[in-house]
C-alpha positions as CSV (number, residue, x, y, z in Angstrom):
1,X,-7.0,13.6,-4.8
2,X,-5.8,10.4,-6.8
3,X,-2.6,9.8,-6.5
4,X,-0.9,8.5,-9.9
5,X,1.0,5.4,-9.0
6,X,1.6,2.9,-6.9
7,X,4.3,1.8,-4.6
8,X,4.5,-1.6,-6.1
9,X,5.2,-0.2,-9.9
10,X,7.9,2.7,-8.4
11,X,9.3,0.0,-6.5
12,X,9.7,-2.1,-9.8
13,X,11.3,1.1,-11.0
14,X,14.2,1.3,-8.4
15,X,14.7,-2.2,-9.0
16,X,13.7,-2.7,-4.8
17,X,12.6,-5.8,-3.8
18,X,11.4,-5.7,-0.3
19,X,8.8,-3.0,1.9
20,X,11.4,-1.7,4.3
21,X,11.0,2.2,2.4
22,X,7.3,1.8,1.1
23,X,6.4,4.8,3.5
24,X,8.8,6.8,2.0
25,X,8.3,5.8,-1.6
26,X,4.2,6.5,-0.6
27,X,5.3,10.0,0.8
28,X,7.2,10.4,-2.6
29,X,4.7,9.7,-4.8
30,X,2.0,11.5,-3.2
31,X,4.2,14.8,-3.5
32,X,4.9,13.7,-7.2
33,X,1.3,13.5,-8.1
34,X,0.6,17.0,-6.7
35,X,3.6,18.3,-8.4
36,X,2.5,16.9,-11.4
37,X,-0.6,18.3,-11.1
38,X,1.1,22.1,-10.7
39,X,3.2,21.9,-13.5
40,X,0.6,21.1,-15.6
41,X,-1.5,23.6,-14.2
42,X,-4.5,21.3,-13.4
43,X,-5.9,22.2,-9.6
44,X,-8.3,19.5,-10.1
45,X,-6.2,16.8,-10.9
46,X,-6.0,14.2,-13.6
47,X,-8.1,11.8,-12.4
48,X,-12.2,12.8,-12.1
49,X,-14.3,13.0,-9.5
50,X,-16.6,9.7,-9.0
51,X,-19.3,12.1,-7.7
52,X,-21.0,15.0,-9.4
53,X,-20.6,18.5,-7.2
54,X,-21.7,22.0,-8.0
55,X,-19.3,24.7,-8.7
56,X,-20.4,28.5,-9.5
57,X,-19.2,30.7,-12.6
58,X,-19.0,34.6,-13.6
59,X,-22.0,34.4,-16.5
60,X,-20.3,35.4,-19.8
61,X,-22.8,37.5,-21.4
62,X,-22.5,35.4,-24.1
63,X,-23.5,31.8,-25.7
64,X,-20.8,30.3,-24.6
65,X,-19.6,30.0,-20.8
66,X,-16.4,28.3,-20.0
67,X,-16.2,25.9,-16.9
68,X,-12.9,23.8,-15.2
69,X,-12.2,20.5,-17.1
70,X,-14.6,17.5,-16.8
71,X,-16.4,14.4,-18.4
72,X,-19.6,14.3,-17.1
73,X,-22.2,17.1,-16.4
74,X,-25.4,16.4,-14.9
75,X,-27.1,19.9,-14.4
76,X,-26.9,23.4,-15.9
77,X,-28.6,25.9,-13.9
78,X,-28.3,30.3,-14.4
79,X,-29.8,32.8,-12.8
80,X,-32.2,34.9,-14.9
81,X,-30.5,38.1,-13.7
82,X,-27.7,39.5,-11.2
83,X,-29.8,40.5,-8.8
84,X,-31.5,36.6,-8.7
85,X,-30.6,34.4,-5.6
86,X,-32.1,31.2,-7.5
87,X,-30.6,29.5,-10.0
88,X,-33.0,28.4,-13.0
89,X,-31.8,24.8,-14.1
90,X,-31.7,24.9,-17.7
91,X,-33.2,21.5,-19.6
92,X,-30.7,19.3,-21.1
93,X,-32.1,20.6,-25.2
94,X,-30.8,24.6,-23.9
95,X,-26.9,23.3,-23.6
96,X,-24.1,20.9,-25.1
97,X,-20.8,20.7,-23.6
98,X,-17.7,21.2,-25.2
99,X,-13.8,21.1,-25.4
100,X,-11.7,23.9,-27.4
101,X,-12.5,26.9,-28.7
102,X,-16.1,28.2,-29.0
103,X,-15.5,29.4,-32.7
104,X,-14.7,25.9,-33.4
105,X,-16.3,23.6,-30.8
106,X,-15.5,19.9,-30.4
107,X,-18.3,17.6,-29.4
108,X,-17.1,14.8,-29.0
109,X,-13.9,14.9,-27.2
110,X,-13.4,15.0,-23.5
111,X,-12.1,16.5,-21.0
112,X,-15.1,19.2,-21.5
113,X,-13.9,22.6,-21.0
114,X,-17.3,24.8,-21.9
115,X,-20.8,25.5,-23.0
116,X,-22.7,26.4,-25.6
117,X,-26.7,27.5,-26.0
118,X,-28.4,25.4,-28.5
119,X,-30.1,26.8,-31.7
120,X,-33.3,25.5,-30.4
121,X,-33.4,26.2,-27.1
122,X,-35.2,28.0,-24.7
123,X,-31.6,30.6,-23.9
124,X,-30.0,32.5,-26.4
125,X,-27.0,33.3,-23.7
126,X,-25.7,32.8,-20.1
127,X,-26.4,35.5,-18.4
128,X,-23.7,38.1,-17.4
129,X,-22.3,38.3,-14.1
130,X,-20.8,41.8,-15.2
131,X,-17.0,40.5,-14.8
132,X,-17.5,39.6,-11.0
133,X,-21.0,38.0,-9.8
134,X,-21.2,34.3,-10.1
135,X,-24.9,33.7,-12.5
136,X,-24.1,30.0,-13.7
137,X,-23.8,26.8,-11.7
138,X,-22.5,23.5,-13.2
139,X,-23.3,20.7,-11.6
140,X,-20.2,18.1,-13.2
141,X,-17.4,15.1,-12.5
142,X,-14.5,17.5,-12.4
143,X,-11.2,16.3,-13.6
144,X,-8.9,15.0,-17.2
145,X,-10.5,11.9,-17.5
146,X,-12.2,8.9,-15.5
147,X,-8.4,7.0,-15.3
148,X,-4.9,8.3,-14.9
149,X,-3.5,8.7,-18.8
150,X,-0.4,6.1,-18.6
151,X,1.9,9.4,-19.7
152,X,1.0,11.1,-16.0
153,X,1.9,7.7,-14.6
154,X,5.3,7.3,-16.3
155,X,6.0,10.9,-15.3
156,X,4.9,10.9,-11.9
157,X,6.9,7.5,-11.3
158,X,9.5,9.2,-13.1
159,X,9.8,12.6,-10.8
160,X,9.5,10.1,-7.7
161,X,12.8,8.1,-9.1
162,X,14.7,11.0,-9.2
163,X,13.7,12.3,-5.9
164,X,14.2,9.0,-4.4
165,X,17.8,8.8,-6.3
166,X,18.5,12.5,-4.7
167,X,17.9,11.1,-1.0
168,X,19.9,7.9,-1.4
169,X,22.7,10.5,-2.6
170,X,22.5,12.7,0.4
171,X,20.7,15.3,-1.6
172,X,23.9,15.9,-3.5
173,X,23.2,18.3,-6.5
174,X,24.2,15.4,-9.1
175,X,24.8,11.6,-9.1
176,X,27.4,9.1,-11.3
177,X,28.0,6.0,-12.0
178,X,30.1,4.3,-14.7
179,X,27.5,2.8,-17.5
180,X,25.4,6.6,-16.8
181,X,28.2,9.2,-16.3
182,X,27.3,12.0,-14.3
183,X,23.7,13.2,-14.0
184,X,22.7,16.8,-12.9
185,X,20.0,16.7,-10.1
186,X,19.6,20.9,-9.5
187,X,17.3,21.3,-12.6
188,X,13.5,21.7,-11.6
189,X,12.3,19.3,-13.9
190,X,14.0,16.6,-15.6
191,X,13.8,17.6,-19.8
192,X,12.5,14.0,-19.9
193,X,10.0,14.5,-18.1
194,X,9.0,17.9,-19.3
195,X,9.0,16.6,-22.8
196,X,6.8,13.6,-21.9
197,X,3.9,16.5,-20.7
198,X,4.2,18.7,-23.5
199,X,4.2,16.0,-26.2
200,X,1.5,14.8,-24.6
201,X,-0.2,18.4,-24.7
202,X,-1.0,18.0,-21.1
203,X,0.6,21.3,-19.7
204,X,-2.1,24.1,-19.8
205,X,-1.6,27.8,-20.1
206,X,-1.8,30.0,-17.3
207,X,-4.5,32.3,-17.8
């Protein structure tokens, strides 16, 4: 999975000018970027993948079927009935992707985050997996979006600061200066950088 920054722009950050700690600032960035990824509740990341894969889906019953995020979908295939081993691919006319809620669907906005039958095609719903057995298959770039939104790499540079501030200080619980004060390091999450994610509406909900 993509990892959000670089050593060179973290570096910059802490104000370092040589390579003596780039492992460690590597190792600290790579755990940023997954830790951003968790708090946001994103398992595929924030970055898409360059190649289109298949994943399988519980058919909905219904003309709309949720799917993880993505930007690209190249196939749409559903099995005509529970019992089916195939999957039917459905023509491109059947389905349009969409983002937000089904009621009120977005078009034109990615990450996509669903699918909807068409009026005129062929399908007038996927076809129900009865709450357990997997009757779609998506074939799609998973991920946010094709590049790393410049929010996740402020925040994930910023989580790495303040872990790499934490093991310059002995992993004391909190860290002064004179110009700063005293700053507490216990909290999970820096407010900062929690209030970068939700102002950028980039924490989902756990469902």
């Amino acid at each position: 999975m993509a990892i959000y920054a670089t050593v060179d722009e973290l570096r910059d950050h802490i104000n370092k000018t040589d390579g003596v700690d780039d492992a460690t600032l590597q190792r600290l960035l790579n755990a940023a970027s997954r830790y951003i990824d968790r708090k946001t509740n994103r398992p595929d990341g924030f970055v898409a993948d360059s190649t289109a894969t298949a994943r399988v889906y519980v058919g909905s019953g219904k003309e709309y079927q949720f799917i993880d995020e993505c930007i690209a979908i190249t196939k749409v295939a559903v099995k005509t009935g529970v019992s089916e081993d195939d999957y039917t691919e459905w023509d491109s006319t059947d389905w349009q992707a969409f983002t937000g809620d089904p009621r009120r669907p977005i078009f034109n906005q990615l990450p996509y985050t669903g699918l909807l039958v068409t009026a005129g095609g062929n399908y007038g719903q996927f076809t129900s997996g009865m709450g357990i057995y997997p009757t779609v298959q998506v074939t799609a770039k998973w991920g946010y979006s094709e590049e790393c939104p410049d929010i996740i790499r402020t925040a994930t540079i910023m989580v790495a600061t303040r872990w790499w501030g934490r093991l310059q200080s002995g992993m004391s619980d909190g860290v002064g200066n004179v110009e700063f004060g005293f700053v507490l390091m216990r909290q999970p999450i820096d407010p900062d950088i929690e209030g970068l994610l939700r102002m950028g509406r980039l924490i989902r909900p756990v469902i």
